[in-house]
C-alpha positions as CSV (number, residue, x, y, z in Angstrom):
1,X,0.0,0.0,0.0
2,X,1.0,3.8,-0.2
3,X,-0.8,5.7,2.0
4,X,-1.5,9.4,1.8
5,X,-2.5,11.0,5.1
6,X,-3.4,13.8,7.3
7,X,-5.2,14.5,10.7
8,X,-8.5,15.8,11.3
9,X,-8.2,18.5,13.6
10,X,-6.2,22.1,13.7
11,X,-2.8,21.2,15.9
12,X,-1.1,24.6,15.0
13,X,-1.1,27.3,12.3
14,X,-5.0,27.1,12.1
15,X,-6.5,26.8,7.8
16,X,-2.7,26.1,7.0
17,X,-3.0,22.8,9.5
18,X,-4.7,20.1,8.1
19,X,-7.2,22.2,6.2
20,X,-4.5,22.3,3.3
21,X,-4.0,18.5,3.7
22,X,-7.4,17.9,3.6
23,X,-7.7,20.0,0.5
24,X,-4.5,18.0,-1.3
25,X,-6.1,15.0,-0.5
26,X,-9.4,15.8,-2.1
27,X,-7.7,16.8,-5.1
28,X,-5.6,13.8,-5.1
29,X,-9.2,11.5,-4.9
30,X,-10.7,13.0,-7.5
31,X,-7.2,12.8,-9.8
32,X,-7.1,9.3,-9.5
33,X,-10.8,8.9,-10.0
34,X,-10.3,10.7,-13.4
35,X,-8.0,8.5,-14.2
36,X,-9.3,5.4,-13.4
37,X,-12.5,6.0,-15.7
38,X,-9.7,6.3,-18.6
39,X,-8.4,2.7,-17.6
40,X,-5.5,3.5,-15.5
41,X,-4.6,1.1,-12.8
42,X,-2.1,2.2,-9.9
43,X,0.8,-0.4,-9.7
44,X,0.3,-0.5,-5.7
45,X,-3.0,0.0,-3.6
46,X,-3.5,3.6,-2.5
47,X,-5.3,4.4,0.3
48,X,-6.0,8.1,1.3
49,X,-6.3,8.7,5.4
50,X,-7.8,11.1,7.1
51,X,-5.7,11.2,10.3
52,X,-2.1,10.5,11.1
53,X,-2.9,8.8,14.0
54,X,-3.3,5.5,12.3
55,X,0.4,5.1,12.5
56,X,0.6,5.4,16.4
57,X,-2.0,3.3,16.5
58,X,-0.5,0.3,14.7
59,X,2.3,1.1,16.8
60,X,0.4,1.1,20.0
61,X,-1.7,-1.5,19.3
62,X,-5.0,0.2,20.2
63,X,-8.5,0.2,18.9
64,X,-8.7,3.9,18.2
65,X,-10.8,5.1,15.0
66,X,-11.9,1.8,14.2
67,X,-8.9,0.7,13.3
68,X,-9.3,-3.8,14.2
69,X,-6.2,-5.5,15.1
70,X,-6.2,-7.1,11.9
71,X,-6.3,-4.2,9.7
72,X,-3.3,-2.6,12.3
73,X,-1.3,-6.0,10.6
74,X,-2.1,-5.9,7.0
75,X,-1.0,-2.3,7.1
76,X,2.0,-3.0,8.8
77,X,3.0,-5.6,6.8
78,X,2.0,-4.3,3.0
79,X,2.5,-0.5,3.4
80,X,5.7,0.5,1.3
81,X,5.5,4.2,2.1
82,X,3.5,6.7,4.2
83,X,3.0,10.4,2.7
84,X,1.9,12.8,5.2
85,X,0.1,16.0,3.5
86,X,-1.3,17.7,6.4
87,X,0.5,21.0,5.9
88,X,0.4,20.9,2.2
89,X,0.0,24.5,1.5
90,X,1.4,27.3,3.5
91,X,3.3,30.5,2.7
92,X,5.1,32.0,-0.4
93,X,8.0,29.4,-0.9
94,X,8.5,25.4,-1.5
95,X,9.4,23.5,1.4
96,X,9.1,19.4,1.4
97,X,11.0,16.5,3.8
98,X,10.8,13.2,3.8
99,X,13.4,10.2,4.2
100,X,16.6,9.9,2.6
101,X,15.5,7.5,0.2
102,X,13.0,9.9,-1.4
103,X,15.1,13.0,-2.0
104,X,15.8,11.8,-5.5
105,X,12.5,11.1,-6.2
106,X,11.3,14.8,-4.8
107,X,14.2,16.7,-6.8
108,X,12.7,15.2,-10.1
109,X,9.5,15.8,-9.5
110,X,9.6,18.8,-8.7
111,X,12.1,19.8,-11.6
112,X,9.0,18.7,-13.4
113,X,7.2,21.2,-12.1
């Protein structure tokens, strides 16, 4: 799986946090709709999450947000990468981080931009 997530709730920086996320996410649903009508297939399952928390909850192994043991496995055990939009727009300039292995991956898409 690649998961694209964000919280639900306003930690800091108020519309900027998640409300951004939550937009990018929206957009990102109805992109991949689009193109599944035209026949495109993703390569990996993608699953878009509304709240971050599902990570600390596989890790804590709690029932929070519905999440059943079960599904706190498959995730665990399939997910290839977790992509956390919840500040996804904010301010005049480009900012992104991720893990070392992605930094290639980020400079060319971006130069596509």
């Amino acid at each position: 799986f690649v998961i694209l997530g964000n919280h639900r709730d306003a930690w800091t920086f108020g519309a900027v946090d998640p409300n951004s996320g939550n937009a990018a996410l929206l957009e990102v649903a109805q992109r991949l709709g689009e193109l599944q009508k035209r026949g495109w297939q993703p390569r990996r399952t993608i699953i878009l999450y509304c709240a971050i928390e599902m990570l600390r909850i596989m890790a804590l192994n709690d029932q929070q947000n519905g999440l059943k043991r079960t599904d706190r496995e498959i995730l665990a055990s399939r997910a290839v990468a977790y992509l956390n939009v919840d500040n996804a727009v904010g301010g005049p300039g480009f900012h992104a981080s991720a893990t070392p292995q992605l930094e290639e991956l980020i400079k060319r898409a971006t130069q596509k931009v």
